[in-house]
N, C-alpha and C positions, 0 to 999 in steps of 0.2 A: 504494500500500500504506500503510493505515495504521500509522504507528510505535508498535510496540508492541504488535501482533496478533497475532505468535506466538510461544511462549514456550519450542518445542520442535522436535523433530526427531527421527522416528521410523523406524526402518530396520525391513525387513518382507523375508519373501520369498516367491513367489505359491504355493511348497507345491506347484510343478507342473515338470517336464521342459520344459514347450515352453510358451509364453504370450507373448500380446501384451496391449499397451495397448487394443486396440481389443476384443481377445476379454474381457478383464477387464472393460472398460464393461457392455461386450452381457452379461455375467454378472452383473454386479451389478442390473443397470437391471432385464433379464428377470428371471430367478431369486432375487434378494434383495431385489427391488422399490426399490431406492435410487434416487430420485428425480431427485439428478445424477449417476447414474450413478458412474464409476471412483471408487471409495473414496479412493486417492490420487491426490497430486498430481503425483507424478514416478513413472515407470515405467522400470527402464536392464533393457535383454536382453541375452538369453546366448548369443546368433546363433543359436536354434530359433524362429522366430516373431517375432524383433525381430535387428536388427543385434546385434552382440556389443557391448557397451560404447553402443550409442546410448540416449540419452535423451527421451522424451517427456514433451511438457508438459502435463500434464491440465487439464481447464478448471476444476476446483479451483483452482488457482493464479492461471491466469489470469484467471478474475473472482474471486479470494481469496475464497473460501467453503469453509465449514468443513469436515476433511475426515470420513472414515466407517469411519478403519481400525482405531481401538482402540473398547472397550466400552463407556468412559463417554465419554456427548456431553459433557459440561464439555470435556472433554480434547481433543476433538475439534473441539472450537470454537478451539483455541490451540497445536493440533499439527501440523506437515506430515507429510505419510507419503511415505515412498519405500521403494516393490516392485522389488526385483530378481530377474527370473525364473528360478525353478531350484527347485528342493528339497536345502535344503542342511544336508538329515537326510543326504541321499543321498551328494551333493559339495559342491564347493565353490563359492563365487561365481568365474566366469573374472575371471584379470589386466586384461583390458579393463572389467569389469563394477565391480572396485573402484575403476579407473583414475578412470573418470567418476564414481561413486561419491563421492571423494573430493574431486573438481573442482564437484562439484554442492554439496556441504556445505559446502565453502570458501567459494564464492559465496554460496550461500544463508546463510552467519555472519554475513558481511559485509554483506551488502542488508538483512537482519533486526535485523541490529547484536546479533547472540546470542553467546554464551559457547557452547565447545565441551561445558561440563557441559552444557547442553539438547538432548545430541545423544542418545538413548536407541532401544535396542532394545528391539521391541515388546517381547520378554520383560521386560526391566528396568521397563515403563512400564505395563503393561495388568494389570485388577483380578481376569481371571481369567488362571491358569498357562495357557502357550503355551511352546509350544520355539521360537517364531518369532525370528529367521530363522533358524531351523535350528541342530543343532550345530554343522557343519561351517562354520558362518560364523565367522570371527576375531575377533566381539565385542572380548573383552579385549587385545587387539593392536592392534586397529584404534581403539580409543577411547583407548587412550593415547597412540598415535601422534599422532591427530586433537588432541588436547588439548596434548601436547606442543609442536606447530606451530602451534596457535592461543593459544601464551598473551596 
């Protein structure tokens, strides 16, 4: 990884009840024609289609290429996305699903060498309005939380 390649950290949720990493590729790749497939780079499920709390590593990550999940490519070129599966207009993200959530951000602060301020939800980050990840996600809780432990 080159130092200094990414500048953000974008939290997203896939807007769906039941979703995996693998049906997300097959949708973006088929139906929105994205070329490497899974917009993001990290995917953690809600145990409907993915383990509850397991994490997937998109090959985004893995050959570091830019990801496809916010609107402007600038952004995209310097942002990681991480989709946790659910609609959380509807609920909430499950305890396991923040659990790892959290454990992936940490890590990913540290290997990135980022500041918790680069950690934004799509809402906070993206040029057209979205409710993404949902109301029912703890945004404001969980980013203070996340900042308070990474000072």
């Amino acid at each position: 990884m080159k130092r200094g390649r990414w500048k953000y950290i974008v939290i997203h949720h896939s807007g769906t009840p039941i979703g995996s990493a693998k049906g997300m590729d097959r949708y973006h790749r088929e139906v929105r024609h994205m070329e490497n497939g899974l917009a993001y780079h990290f995917v953690i499920g809600n145990g409907s289609g993915m383990g509850d709390g397991e994490v997937v590593v998109g090959r985004r990550w893995t050959e570091q290429l830019a990801g496809g999940h916010v609107a402007r490519e600038s952004q995209n070129q310097v942002a990681l996305g991480i989709c946790l599966v659910g609609n959380f207009d509807s609920n909430k993200p499950t305890p396991k699903q923040m659990k790892s959530l959290n454990a992936l951000i940490d890590s990913l602060l540290a290997r990135c060498d980022l500041s918790a301020k680069g950690v934004k939800t799509h809402q906070q980050i993206n040029v057209m309005h979205t409710r993404c990840p949902g109301r029912n996600f703890p945004a404001h809780a969980f980013l203070k939380e996340l900042r308070k432990r990474n000072k």
